[in-house]
C-alpha positions in Angstrom: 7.9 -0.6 -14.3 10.3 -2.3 -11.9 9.9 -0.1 -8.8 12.2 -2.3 -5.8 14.9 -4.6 -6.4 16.0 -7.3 -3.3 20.0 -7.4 -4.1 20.7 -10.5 -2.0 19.3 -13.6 -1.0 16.3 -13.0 1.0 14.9 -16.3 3.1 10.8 -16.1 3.8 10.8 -14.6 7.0 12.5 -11.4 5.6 11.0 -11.6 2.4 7.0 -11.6 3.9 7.5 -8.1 5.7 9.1 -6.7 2.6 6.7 -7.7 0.2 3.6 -6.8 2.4 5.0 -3.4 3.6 6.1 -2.7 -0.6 2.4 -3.6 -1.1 1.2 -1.2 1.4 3.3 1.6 -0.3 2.8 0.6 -3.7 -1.6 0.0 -4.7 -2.2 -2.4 -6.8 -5.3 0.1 -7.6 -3.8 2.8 -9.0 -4.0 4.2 -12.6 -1.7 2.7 -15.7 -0.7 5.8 -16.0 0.8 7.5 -13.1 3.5 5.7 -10.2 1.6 4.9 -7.6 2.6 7.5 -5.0 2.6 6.1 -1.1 -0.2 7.6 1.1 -0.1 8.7 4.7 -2.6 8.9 6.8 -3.0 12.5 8.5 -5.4 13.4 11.6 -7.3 16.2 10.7 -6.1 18.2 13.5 -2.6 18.4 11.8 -3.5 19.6 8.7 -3.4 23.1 7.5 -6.9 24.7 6.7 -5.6 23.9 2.5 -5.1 20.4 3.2 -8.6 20.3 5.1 -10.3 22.0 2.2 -8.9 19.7 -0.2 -9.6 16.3 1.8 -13.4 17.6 2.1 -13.4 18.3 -1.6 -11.7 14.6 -1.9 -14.6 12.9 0.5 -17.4 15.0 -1.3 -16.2 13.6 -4.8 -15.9 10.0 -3.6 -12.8 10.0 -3.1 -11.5 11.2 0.0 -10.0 8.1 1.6 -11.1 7.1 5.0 -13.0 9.7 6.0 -16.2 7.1 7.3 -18.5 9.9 8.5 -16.0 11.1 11.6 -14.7 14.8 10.8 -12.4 14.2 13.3 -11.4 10.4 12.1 -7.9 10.1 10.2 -7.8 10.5 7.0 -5.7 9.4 4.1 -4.0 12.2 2.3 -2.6 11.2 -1.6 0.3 13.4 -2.6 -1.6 14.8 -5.4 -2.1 18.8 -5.5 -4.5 18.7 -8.5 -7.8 19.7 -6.5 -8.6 23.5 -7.3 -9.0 26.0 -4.2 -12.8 26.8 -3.2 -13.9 30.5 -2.8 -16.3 29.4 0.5 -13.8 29.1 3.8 -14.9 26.1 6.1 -15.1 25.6 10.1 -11.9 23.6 11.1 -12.8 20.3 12.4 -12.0 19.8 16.2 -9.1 18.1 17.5 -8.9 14.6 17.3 -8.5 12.8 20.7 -6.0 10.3 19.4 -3.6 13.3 19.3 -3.4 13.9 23.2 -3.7 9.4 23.6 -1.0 9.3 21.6 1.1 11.7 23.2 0.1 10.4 26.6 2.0 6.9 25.5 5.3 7.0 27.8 8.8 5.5 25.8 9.4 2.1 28.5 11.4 -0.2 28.2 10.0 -3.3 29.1 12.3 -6.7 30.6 11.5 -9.7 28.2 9.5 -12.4 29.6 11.0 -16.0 30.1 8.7 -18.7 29.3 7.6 -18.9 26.1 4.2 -20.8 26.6 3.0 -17.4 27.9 5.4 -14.6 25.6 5.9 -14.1 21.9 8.6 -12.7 19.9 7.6 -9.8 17.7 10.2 -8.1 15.0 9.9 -4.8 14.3 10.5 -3.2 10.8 11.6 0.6 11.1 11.6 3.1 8.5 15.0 3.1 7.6 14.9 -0.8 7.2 16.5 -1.6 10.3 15.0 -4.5 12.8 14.3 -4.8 16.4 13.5 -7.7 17.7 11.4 -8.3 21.7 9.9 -10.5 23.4 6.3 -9.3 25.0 4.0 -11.1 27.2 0.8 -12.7 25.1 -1.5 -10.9 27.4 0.2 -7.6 27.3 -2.1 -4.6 25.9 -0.8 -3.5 21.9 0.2 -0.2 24.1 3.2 -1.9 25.4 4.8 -2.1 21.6 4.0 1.5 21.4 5.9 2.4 24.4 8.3 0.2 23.1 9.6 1.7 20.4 9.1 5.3 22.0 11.9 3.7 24.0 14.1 2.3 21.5 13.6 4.4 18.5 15.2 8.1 19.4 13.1 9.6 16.6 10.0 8.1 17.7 9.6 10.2 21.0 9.6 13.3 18.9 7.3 12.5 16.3 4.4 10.4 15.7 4.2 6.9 14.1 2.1 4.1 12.8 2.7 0.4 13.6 1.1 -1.4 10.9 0.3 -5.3 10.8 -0.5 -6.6 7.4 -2.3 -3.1 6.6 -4.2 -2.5 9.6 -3.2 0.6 12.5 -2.6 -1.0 15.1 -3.8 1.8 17.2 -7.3 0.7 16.6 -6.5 -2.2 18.7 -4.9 -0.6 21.4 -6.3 -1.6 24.4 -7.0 -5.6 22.9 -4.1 -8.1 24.2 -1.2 -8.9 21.8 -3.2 -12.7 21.4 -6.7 -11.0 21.1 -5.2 -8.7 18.3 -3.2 -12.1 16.5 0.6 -10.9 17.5 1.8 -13.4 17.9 5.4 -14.3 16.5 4.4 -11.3 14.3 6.7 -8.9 12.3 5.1 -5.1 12.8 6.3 -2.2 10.4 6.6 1.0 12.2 6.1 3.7 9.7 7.3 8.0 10.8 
């Protein structure tokens, strides 16, 4: 099934984000069968009491996603609505803290460093498939590219996003410098 099509003539440096970010979307694991269908990854604290049953019912059957032990830990969410509702209601987990973090993350804009022994250039993929493009310092936190595009992107200061660098949240890494984290000259998709 041919599921994305590049229409022009792509050079390697646009071609690598593409290709990783359609792998991201598009498992390589899913069944013959079915399209795969892209995933998100939801806190717990923003699901409705439904969607909490069902990713319990998911983790319980081995198949739940990312769950890891943490009832408050996020957890990926297929688009599937095949589970059947259970009869026994559940406690809802507690809030996760990354909620209130993430909301505590300020949009700034930030002036671009000069030399570039001690700066590197990251681009910046949006969801509709525009670019940004900035210059950060190399031992700026992974915060500032959070503030960042709270900043630049209006749509990002009203809801929440994921920056994701070859498949791995970069929110995990938040408080690790843009060299400790390997950002450097790096292309980052921001995902709503």
């Amino acid at each position: 099934e041919r599921v994305h099509v590049w229409n022009k003539t792509i050079d390697p440096e646009d071609f690598l984000p593409d290709v990783t970010e359609f792998l991201d979307v598009h498992s390589l694991m899913e069944s013959a069968s079915a399209p795969s269908q892209p995933k998100k990854k939801k806190l717990v604290s923003d699901m409705t009491e439904e969607e909490q049953l069902r990713a319990a019912m998911l983790a319980s059957m081995g198949d739940g996603g990312s769950m890891g032990g943490d009832a408050s830990s996020a957890i990926v969410i297929s688009n599937e609505q095949d589970v059947p509702a259970t009869s026994e209601p559940e406690e809802p987990a507690p809030a996760a803290e990354e909620v209130s973090d993430f909301d505590s993350i300020q949009p700034v804009r930030h002036d671009e460093p000069t030399d570039p022994a001690t700066s590197t250039r990251i681009g910046f993929r949006l969801s509709d498939g525009s670019r940004l493009m900035h210059r950060f310092s190399k031992d700026a936190p992974v915060r500032v590219l959070f503030e960042f595009i709270k900043a630049e992107v209006e749509d990002a200061r009203s809801q929440p996003f994921e920056l994701v660098f070859f498949g791995r949240q970069l929110w995990d890494q938040i408080n690790m410098t843009l060299a400790e984290a390997g950002l450097e000259n790096s292309q980052v998709m921001v995902q709503m």
